[in-house]
TORDO-489291 format. One record per residue (C-alpha): chain; x, y, z. Coordinates in pm, 1 decimal, decimal comma, padded with zeros to 6 digits. Layout:
<zagus>
@chain: A | px: X | py: Y | pz: Z
...
</zagus>
This chain:
<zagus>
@chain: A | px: 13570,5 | py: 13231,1 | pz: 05073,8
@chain: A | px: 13331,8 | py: 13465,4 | pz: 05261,6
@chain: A | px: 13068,3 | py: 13245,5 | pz: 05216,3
@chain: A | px: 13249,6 | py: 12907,6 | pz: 05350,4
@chain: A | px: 13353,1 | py: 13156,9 | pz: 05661,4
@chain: A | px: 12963,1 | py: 13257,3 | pz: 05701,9
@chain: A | px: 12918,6 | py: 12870,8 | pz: 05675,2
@chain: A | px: 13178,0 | py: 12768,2 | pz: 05937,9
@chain: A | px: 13028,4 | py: 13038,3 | pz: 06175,8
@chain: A | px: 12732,0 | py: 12890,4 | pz: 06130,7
@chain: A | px: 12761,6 | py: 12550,6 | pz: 06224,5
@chain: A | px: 13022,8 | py: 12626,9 | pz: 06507,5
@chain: A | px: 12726,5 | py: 12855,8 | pz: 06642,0
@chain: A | px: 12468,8 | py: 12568,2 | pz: 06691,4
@chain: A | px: 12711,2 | py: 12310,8 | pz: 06789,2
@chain: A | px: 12812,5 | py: 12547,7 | pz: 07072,7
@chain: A | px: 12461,2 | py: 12670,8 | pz: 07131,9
@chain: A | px: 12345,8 | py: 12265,6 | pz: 07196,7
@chain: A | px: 12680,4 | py: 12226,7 | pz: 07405,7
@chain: A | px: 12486,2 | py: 12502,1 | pz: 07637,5
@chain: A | px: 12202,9 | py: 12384,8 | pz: 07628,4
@chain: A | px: 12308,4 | py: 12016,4 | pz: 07754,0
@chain: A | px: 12513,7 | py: 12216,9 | pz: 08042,2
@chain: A | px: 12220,4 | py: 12393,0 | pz: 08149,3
@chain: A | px: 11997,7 | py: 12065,1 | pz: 08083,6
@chain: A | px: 12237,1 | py: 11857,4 | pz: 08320,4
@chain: A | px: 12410,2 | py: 12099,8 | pz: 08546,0
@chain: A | px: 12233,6 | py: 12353,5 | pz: 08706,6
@chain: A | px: 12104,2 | py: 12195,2 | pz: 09050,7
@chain: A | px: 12008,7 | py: 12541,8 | pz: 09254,7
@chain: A | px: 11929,7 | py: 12878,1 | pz: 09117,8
@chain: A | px: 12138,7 | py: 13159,4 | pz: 09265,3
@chain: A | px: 11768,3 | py: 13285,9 | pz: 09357,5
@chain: A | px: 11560,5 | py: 13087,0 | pz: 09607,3
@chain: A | px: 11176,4 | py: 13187,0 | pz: 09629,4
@chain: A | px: 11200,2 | py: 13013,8 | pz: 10025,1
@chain: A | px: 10930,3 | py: 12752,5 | pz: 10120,9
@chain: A | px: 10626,6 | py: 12912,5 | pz: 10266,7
@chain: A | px: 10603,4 | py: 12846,4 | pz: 10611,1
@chain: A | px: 10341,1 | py: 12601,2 | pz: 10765,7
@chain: A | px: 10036,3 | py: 12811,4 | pz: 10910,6
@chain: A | px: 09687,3 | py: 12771,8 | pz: 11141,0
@chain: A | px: 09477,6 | py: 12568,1 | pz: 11022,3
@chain: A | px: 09101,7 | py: 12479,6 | pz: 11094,3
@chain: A | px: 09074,9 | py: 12134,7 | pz: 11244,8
@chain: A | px: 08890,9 | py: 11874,5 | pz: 11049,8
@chain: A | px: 08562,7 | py: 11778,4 | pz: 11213,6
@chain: A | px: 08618,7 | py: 11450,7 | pz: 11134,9
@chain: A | px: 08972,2 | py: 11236,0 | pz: 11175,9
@chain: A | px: 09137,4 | py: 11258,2 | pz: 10827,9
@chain: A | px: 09496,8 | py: 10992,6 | pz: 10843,3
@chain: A | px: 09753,7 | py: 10990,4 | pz: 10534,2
@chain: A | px: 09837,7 | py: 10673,4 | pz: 10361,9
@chain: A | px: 10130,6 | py: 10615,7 | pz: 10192,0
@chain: A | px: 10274,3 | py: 10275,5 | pz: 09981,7
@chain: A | px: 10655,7 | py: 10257,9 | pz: 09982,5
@chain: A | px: 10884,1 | py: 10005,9 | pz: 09836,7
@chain: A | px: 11206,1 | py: 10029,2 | pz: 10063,9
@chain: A | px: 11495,5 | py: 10209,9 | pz: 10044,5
@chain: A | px: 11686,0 | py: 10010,4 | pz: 09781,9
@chain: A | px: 11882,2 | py: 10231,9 | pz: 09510,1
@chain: A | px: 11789,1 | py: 09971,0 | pz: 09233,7
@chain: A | px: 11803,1 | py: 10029,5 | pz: 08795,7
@chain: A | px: 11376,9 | py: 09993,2 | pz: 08859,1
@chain: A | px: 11306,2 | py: 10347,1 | pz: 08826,8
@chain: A | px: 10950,5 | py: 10195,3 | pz: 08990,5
@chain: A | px: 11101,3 | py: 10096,0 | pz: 09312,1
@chain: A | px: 11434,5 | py: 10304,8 | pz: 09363,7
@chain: A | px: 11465,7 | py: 10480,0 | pz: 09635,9
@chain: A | px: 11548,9 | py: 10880,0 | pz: 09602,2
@chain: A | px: 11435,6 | py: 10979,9 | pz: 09967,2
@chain: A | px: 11129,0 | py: 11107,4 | pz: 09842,5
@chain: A | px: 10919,3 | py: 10915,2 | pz: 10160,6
@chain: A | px: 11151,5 | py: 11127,2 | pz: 10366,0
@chain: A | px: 11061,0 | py: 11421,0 | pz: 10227,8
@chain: A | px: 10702,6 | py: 11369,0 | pz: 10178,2
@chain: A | px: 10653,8 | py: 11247,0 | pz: 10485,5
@chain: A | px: 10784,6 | py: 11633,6 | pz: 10590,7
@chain: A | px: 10596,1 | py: 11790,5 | pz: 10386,2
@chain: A | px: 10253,9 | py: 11647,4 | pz: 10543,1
@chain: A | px: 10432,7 | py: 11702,5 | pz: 10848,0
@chain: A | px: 10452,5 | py: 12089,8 | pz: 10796,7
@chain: A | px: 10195,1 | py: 12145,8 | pz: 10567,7
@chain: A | px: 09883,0 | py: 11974,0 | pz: 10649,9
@chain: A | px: 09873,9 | py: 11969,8 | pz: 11030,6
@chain: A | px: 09552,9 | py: 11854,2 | pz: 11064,1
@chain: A | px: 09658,8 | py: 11530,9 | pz: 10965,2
@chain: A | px: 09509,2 | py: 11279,8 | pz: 11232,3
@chain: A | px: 09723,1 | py: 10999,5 | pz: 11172,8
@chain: A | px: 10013,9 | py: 10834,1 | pz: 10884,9
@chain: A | px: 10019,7 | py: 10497,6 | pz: 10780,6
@chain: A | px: 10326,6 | py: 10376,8 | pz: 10593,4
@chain: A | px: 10222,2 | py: 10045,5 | pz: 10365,8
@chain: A | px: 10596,6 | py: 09837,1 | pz: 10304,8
@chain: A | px: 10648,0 | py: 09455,2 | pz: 10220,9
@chain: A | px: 10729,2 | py: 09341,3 | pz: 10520,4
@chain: A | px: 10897,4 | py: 09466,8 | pz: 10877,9
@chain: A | px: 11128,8 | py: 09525,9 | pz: 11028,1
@chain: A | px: 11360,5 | py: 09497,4 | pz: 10731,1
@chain: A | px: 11159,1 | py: 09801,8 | pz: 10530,3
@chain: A | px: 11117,5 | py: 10023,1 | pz: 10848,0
@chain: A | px: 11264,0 | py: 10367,5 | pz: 10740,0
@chain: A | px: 11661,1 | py: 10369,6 | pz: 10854,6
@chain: A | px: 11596,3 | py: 10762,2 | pz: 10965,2
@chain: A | px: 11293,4 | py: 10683,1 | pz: 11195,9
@chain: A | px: 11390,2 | py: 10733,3 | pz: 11594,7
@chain: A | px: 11244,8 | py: 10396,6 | pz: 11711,9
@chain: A | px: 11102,1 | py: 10574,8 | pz: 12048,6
@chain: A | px: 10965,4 | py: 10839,7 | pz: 11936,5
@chain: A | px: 10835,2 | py: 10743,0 | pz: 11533,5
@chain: A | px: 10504,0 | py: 10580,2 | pz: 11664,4
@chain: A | px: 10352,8 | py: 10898,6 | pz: 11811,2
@chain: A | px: 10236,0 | py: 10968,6 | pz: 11493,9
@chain: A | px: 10347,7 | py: 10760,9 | pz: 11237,1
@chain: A | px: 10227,2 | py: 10347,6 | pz: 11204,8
@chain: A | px: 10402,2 | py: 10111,0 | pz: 10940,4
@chain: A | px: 10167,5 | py: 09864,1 | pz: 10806,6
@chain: A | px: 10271,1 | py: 09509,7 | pz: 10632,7
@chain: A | px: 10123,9 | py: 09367,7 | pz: 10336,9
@chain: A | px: 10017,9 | py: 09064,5 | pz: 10520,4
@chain: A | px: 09808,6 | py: 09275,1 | pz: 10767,2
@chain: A | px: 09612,8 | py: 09397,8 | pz: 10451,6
@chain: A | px: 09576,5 | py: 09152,5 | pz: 10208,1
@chain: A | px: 09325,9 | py: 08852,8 | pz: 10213,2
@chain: A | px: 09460,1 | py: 08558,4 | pz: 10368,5
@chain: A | px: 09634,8 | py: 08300,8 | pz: 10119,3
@chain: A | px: 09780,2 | py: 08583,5 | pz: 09905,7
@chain: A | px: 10076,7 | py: 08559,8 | pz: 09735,7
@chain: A | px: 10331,3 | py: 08827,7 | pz: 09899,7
@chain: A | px: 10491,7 | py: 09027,4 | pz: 09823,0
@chain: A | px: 10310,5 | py: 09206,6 | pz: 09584,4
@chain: A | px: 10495,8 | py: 09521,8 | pz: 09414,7
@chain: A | px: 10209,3 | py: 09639,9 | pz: 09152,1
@chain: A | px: 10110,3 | py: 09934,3 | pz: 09344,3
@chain: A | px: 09734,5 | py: 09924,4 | pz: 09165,4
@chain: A | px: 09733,1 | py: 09566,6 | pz: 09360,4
@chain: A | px: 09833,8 | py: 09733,9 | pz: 09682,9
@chain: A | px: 09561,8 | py: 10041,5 | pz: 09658,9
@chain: A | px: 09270,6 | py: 09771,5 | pz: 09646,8
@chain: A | px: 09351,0 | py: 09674,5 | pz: 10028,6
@chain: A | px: 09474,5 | py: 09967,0 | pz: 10165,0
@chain: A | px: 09102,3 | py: 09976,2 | pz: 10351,0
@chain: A | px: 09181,2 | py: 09720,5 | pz: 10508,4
@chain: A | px: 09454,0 | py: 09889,4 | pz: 10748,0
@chain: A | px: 09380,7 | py: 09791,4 | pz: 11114,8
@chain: A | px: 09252,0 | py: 10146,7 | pz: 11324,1
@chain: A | px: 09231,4 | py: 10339,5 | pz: 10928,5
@chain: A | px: 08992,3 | py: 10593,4 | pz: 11002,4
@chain: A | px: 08681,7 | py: 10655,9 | pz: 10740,0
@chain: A | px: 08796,7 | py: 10969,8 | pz: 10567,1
@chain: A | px: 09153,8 | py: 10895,0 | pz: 10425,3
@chain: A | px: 09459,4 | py: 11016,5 | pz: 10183,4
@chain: A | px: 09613,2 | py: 10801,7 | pz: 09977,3
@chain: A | px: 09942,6 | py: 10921,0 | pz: 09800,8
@chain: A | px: 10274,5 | py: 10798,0 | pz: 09635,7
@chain: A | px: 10580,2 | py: 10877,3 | pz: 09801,3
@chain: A | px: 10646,4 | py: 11109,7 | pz: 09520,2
@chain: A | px: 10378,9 | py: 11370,9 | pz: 09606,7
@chain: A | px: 10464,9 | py: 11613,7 | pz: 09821,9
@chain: A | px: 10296,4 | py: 11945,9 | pz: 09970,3
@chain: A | px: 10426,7 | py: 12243,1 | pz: 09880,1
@chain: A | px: 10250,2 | py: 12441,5 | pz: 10008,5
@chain: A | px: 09965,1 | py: 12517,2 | pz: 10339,0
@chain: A | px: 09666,2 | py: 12290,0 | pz: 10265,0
@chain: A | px: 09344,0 | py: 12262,1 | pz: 10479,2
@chain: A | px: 09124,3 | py: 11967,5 | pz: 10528,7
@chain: A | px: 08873,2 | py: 12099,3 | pz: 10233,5
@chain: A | px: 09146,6 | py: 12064,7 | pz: 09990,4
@chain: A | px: 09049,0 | py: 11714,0 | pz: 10013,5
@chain: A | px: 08694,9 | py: 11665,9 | pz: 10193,3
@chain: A | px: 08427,6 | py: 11878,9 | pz: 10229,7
@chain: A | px: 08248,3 | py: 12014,2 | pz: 10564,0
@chain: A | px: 08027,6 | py: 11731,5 | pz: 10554,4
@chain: A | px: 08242,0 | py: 11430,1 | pz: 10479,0
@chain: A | px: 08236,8 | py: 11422,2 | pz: 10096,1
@chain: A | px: 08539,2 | py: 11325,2 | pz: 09902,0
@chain: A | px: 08687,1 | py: 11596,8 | pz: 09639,3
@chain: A | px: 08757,4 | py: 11435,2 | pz: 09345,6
@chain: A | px: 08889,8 | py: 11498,8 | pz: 09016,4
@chain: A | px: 08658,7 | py: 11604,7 | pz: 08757,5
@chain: A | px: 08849,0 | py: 11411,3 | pz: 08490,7
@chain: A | px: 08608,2 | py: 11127,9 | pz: 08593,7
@chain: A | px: 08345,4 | py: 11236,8 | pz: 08342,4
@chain: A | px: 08597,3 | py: 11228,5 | pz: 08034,5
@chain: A | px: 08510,7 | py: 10839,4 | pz: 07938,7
@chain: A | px: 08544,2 | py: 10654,4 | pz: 07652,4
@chain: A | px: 08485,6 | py: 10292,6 | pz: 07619,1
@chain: A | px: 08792,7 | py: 10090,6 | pz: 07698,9
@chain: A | px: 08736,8 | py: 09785,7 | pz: 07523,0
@chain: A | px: 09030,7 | py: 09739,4 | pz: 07261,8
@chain: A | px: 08877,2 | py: 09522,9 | pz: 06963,8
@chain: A | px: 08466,3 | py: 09558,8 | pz: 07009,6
@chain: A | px: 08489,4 | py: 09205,6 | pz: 06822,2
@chain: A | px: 08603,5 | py: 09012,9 | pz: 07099,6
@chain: A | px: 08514,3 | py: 08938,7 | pz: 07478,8
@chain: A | px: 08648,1 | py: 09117,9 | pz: 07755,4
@chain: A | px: 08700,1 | py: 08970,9 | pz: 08140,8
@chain: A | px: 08334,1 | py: 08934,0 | pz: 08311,7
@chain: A | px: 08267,9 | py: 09046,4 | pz: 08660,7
@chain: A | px: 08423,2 | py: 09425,1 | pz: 08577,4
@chain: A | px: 08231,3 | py: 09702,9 | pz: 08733,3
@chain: A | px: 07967,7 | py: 09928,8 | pz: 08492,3
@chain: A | px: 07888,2 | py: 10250,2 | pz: 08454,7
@chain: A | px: 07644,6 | py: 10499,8 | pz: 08334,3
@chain: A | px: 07813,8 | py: 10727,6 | pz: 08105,4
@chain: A | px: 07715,8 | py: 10971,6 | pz: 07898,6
@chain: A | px: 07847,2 | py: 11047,5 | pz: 07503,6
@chain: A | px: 07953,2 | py: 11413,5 | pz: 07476,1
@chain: A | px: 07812,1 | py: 11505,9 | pz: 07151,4
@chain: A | px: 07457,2 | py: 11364,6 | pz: 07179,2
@chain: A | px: 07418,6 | py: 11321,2 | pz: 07577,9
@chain: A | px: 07309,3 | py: 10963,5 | pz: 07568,5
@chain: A | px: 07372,5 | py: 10767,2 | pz: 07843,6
@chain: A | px: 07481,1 | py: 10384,9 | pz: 07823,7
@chain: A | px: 07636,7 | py: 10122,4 | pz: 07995,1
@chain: A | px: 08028,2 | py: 10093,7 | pz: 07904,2
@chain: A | px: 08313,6 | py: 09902,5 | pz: 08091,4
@chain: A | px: 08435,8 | py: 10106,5 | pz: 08403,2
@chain: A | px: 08763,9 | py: 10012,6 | pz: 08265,9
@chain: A | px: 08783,5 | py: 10305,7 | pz: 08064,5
@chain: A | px: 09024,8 | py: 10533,2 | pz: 07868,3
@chain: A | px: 09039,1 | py: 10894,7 | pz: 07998,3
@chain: A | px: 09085,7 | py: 11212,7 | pz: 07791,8
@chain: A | px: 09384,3 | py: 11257,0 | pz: 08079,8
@chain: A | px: 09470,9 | py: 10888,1 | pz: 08095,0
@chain: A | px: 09587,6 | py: 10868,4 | pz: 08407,3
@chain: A | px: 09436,8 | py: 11026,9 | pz: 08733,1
@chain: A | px: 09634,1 | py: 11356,9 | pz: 08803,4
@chain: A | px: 09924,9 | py: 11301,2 | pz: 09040,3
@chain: A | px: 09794,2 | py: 11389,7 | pz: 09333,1
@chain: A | px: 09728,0 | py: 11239,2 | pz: 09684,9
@chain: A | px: 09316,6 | py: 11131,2 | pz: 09664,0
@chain: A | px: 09099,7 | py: 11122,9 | pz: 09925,4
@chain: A | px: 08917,2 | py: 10797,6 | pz: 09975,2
@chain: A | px: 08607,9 | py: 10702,6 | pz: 10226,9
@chain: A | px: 08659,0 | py: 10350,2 | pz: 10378,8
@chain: A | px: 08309,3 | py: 10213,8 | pz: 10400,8
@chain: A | px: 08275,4 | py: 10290,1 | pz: 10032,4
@chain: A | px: 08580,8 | py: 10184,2 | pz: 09895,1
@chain: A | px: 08528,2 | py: 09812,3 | pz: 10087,5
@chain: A | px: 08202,9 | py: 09872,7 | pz: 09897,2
@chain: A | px: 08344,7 | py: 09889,3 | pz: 09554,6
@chain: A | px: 08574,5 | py: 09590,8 | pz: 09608,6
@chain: A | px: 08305,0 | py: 09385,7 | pz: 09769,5
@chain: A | px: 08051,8 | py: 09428,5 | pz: 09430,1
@chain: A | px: 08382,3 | py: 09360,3 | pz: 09166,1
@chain: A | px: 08534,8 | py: 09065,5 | pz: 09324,0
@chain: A | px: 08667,7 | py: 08901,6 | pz: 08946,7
@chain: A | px: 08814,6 | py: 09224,0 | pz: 08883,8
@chain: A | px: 08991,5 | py: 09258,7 | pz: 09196,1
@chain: A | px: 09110,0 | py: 08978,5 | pz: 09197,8
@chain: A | px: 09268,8 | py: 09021,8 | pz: 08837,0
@chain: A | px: 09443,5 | py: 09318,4 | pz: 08930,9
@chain: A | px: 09568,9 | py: 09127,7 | pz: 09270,7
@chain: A | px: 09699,6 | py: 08848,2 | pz: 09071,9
@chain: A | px: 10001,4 | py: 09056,8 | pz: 08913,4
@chain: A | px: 10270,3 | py: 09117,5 | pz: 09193,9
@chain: A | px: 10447,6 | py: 09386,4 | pz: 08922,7
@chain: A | px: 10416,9 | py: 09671,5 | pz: 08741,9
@chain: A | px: 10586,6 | py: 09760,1 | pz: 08460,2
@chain: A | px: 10663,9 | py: 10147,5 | pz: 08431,6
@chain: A | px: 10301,5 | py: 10278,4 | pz: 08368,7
@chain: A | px: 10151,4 | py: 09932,7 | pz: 08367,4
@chain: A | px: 09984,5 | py: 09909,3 | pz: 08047,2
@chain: A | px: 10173,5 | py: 09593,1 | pz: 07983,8
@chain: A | px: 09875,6 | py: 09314,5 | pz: 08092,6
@chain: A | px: 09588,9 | py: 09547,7 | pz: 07901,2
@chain: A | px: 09632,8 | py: 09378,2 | pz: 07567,3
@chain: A | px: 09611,5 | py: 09077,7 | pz: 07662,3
@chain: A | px: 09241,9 | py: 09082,9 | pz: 07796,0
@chain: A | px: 09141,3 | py: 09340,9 | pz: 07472,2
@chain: A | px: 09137,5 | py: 09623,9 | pz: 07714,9
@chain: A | px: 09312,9 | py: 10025,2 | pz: 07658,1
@chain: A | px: 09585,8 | py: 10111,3 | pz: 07867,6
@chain: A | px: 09522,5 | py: 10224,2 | pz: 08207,9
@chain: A | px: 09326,2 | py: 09887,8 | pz: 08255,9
@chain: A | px: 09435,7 | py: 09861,1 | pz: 08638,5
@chain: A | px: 09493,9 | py: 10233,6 | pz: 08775,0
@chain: A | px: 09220,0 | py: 10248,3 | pz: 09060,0
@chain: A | px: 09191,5 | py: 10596,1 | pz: 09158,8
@chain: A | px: 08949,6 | py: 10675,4 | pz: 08844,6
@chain: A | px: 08694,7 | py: 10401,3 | pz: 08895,9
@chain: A | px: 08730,9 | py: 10403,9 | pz: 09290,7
@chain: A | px: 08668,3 | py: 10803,9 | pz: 09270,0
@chain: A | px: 08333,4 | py: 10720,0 | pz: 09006,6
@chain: A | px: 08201,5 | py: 10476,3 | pz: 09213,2
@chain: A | px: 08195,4 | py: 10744,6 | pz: 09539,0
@chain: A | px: 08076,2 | py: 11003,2 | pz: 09307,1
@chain: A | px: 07769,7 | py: 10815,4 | pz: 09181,6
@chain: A | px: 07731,7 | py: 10744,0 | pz: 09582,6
@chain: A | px: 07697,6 | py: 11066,0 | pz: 09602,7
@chain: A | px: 07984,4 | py: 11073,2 | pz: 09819,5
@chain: A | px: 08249,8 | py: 11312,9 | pz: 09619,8
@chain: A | px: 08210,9 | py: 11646,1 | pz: 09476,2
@chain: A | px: 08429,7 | py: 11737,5 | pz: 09131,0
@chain: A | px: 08717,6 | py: 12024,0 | pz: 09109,0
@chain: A | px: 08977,2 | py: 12085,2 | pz: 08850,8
@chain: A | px: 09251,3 | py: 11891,6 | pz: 09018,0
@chain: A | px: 09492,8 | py: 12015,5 | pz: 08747,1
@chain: A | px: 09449,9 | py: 12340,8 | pz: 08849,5
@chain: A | px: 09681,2 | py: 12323,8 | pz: 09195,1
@chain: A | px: 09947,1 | py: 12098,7 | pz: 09071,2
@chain: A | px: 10280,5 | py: 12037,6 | pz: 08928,5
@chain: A | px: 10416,2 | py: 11738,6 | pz: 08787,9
@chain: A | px: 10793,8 | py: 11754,0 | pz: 08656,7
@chain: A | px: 11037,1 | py: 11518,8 | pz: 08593,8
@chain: A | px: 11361,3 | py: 11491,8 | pz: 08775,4
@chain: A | px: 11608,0 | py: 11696,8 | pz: 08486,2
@chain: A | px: 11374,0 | py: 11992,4 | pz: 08568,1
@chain: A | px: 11343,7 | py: 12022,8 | pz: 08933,7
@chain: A | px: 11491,6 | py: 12360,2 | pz: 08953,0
@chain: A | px: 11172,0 | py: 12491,4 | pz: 08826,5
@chain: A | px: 11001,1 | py: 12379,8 | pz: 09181,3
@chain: A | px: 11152,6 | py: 12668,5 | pz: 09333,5
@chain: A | px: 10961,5 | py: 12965,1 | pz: 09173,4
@chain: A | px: 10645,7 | py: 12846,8 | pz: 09137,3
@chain: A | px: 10582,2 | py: 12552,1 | pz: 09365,2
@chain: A | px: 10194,7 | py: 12500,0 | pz: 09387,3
@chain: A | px: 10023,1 | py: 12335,5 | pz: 09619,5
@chain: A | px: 10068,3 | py: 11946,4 | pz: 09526,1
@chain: A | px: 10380,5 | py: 11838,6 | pz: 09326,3
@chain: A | px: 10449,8 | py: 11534,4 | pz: 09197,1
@chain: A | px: 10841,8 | py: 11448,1 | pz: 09100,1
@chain: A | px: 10909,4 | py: 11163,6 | pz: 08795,9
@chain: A | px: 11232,7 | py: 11015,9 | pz: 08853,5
@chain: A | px: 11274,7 | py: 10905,1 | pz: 08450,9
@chain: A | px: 11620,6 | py: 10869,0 | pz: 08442,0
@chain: A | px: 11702,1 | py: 10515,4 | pz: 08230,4
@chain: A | px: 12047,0 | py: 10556,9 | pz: 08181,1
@chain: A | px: 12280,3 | py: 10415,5 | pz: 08441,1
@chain: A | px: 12562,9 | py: 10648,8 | pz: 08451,7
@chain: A | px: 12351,4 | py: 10886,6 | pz: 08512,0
@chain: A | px: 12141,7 | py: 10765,8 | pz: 08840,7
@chain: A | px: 12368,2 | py: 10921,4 | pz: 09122,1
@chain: A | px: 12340,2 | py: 11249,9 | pz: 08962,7
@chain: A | px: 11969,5 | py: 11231,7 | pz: 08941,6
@chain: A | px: 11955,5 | py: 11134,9 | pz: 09291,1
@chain: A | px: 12204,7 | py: 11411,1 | pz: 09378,2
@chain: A | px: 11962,3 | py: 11599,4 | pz: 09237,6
@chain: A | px: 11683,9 | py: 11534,5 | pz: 09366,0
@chain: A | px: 11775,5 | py: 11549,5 | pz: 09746,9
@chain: A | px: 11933,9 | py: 11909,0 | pz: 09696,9
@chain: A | px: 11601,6 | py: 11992,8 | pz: 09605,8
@chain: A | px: 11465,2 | py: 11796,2 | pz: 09899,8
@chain: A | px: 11718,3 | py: 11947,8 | pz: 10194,0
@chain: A | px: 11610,3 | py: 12287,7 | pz: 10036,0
@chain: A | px: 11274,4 | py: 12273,5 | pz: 10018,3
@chain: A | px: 11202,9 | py: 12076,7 | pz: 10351,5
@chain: A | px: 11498,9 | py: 12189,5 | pz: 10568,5
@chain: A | px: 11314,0 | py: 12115,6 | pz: 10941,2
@chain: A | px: 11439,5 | py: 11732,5 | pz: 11068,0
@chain: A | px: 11038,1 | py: 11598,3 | pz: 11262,7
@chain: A | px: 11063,1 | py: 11524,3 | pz: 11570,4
@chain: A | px: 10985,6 | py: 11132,8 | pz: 11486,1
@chain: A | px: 11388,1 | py: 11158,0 | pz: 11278,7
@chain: A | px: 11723,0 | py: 11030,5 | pz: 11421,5
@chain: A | px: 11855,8 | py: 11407,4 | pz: 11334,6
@chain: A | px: 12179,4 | py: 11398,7 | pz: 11068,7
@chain: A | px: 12361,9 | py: 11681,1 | pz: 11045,8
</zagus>
């Protein structure tokens, strides 16, 4: 009898232990203890104009984690706003106007620092619009009319958590900063047997163990995989460089108007490894070996999290953060998205100027 009680205990223990668990999985949105924002400070001024580029689907609350909208634009847009001053100018990239201009922007006052930007203004003529793959989008974001040389490009799911300066991205004398993940290659070629597309850029890398240095695709498979989620500084004349010398490959990655979640769907199919179209690896290479970027850890100043943990944000913030919405199950959407933007009204609580103010 003593042992079936023991038993019952047990299993009545774990069931409620997972039943806590799940509660504080799903149900804590706030701690009762706020570490509060830091507060934007002085910063040195660039000596060089330095605008911020973002690509934004709409505002559309839509089962495509990909292109529903949370309000993150909103908020990252604030967070530039009060934590990287310096900021000479923001470009917004959308599908088309004036349907996809922001519903919070103050029409008279939105243009003093902010410019939206259509796809048609940046894409060659002829193009097939619009295009949703986001990799597509990043190879003509150059082309922006008035885009200064030194540049930011970021998702509107970084954010700034933190005061940054302009060296967090460039150095004193122009030079990109880069992640250093761009030296962890491996050949991305998926069965060595077959062909792969022509007209895909090269590179010099060397093996690891025995520091010989060959030619392998530029299409390559990191030790990270992906670039670190992060907005990356770009140099205009360079990156119009790149795309000018890999015109068959640019044109490949134009020719897909979606993305699937990570976009490793299309790689297969030409015998390449998965990321096969993410751009901010082979664009940051090709102004390294210009000898226009400089390396850092960019893991180092970072968080990513997805959107069950957001909480976390509060106590140990960082300087970038990037937020995954992964929620896949329908039910559950407006909560995430409650969520979220009780994070967001915390964390960036000051309305811009350039906002029609809601209480």
């Amino acid at each position: 009898m003593n042992f079936v009680f023991i038993l019952f205990f047990f299993v009545i223990s774990i069931f409620t232990l997972k039943l806590v668990k799940q509660y504080l999985k799903y149900n804590i949105d706030v701690p009762n203890t706020l570490v509060p924002p830091l507060p934007a400070v002085a910063t040195i001024a660039p000596p060089f104009p330095i605008d911020y580029v973002f690509s934004w689907a709409g505002e559309k609350k839509e089962s495509n984690i990909r292109s529903s909208n949370n309000n993150e634009l909103k908020y990252s847009l604030r967070s530039v706003i009060k934590y990287a001053p310096w900021v000479n100018r923001i470009y917004v990239v959308v599908n088309s106007l004036p349907e996809n201009k922001p519903s919070w922007f103050n029409d008279s006052l939105y243009e003093e620092k902010i410019t939206l930007i259509t796809e048609n203004q940046i894409f060659p003529p002829g193009s097939i619009l619009p295009n949703k793959n986001s990799n597509a989008i990043e190879t003509c974001i150059h082309n922006i009319p008035g885009l200064s040389e030194h540049y930011v490009y970021s998702n509107d799911d970084f954010f700034l958590c933190s005061p940054t300066e302009y060296t967090d991205f460039f150095t004193p004398d122009g030079k990109a900063i880069v992640s250093d993940s761009i030296f962890s290659m491996k050949e991305m070629i998926f069965d060595k047997t077959k062909s792969v597309p022509d007209g895909f850029p090269m590179y010099e890398a060397k093996n690891k163990s025995t520091g010989y240095a060959k030619k392998i695709k530029a299409l390559l498979e990191y030790d990270t995989y992906f670039y670190p989620h992060v907005p990356i500084p770009l140099l205009k004349s360079v990156i119009s460089e790149y795309v000018d010398n890999y015109p068959k490959y640019i044109k490949w990655v134009r020719e897909y108007k979606t993305r699937n979640l990570n976009g490793c769907d299309m790689c297969k199919d030409f015998n390449l490894k998965c990321p096969c179209q993410q751009q901010h690896h082979i664009m940051a290479r090709f102004m390294y070996d210009k000898g226009l970027a400089v390396t850092k850890n960019a893991w180092s100043d970072y968080t990513y999290i997805d959107s069950f943990n957001i909480e976390n944000v509060y106590t140990n913030p960082g300087k970038f953060l990037c937020i995954n919405d992964n929620e896949l199950i329908q039910p559950r959407r407006d909560y995430i998205q409650s969520k979220m933007n009780t994070f967001f009204k915390t964390f960036y609580p000051e309305t811009p100027f350039y906002e029609v103010f809601t209480p």
